[in-house]
N, C-alpha and C positions, 0 to 999 in steps of 0.2 A: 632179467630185470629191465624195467623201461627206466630211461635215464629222462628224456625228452619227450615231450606231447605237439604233434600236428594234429590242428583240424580236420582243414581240408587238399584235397589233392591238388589246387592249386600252389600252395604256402610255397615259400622258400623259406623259411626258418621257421625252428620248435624250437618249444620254450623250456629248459629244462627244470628237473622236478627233481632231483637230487641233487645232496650237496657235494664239493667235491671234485668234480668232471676234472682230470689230469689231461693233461697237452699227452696225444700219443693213446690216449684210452680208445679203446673198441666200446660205442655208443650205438643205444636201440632205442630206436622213438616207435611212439605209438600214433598210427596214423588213424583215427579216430571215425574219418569218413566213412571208412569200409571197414575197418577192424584188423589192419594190416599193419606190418613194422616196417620199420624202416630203418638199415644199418649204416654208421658213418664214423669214422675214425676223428675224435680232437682234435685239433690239430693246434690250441691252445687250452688253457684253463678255460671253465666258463663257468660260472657262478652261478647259485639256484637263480631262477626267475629271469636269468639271462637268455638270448639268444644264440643256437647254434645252425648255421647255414647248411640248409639240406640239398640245396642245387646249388650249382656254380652261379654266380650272380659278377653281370660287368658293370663298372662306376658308371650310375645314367640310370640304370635297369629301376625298376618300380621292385618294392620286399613286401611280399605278399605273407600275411601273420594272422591267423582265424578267419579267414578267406576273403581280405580285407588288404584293401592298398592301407599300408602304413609309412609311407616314405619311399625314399630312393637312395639305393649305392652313391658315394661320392668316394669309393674306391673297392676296386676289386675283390671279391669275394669268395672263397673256394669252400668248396663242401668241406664241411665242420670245421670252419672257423668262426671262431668267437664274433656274433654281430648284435652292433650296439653302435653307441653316441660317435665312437670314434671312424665309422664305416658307413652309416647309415643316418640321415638327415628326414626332417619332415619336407614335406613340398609345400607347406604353410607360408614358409616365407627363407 
C-alpha cells in the first residue's frame, strides 16, 4: 500500500494519501521520479494532505516538496516526522 507521494529525488517530504497515518506505523511512499518506494517509520500522526519527512532535515535547512524550494526548517526534523506550520516556515517573510 502507498501511504505517501514524492516527486522528485530531491524532495524532503511526501505528501500523504491516506487517511489515518499512526505515530509508530511502518510507511511506503511512492517516489514518482523513477518509480521507486521509499520506506519510513511515523514517528507521529499525520493527516491526509499532510506532510511526512523522508530525510533528516536541520532548523535553517531549505524542505524541498514536488522538486520545489517550499520554505525552511525552523526546527529539527527526523525522517518521518510530521512536517507542517509548526516546523516549517516560508522564506517569504
Amino acid at each position: 500500500m502507498i501511504h505517501f507521494l514524492v516527486h522528485d529525488k530531491k524532495d524532503s517530504v511526501g505528501v500523504a494519501v491516506v487517511e489515518g497515518i499512526k505515530a509508530g506505523q511502518e510507511l511506503t511512499g511512492w517516489l514518482m521520479e523513477d518509480d521507486s518506494t521509499v520506506n519510513v517509520k511515523a514517528i507521529n500522526d499525520i493527516p491526509i494532505g499532510h506532510k511526512v519527512a523522508t530525510t533528516a532535515v536541520k532548523s535553517g535547512d531549505t524542505i524541498w516538496k514536488y522538486g520545489f524550494d517550499i520554505g525552511k526548517a525552523v526546527a529539527d526534523i527526523k525522517i518521518g516526522e510530521h512536517a507542517h506550520v509548526h516546523n516549517i516556515k516560508t522564506k517569504r517573510w
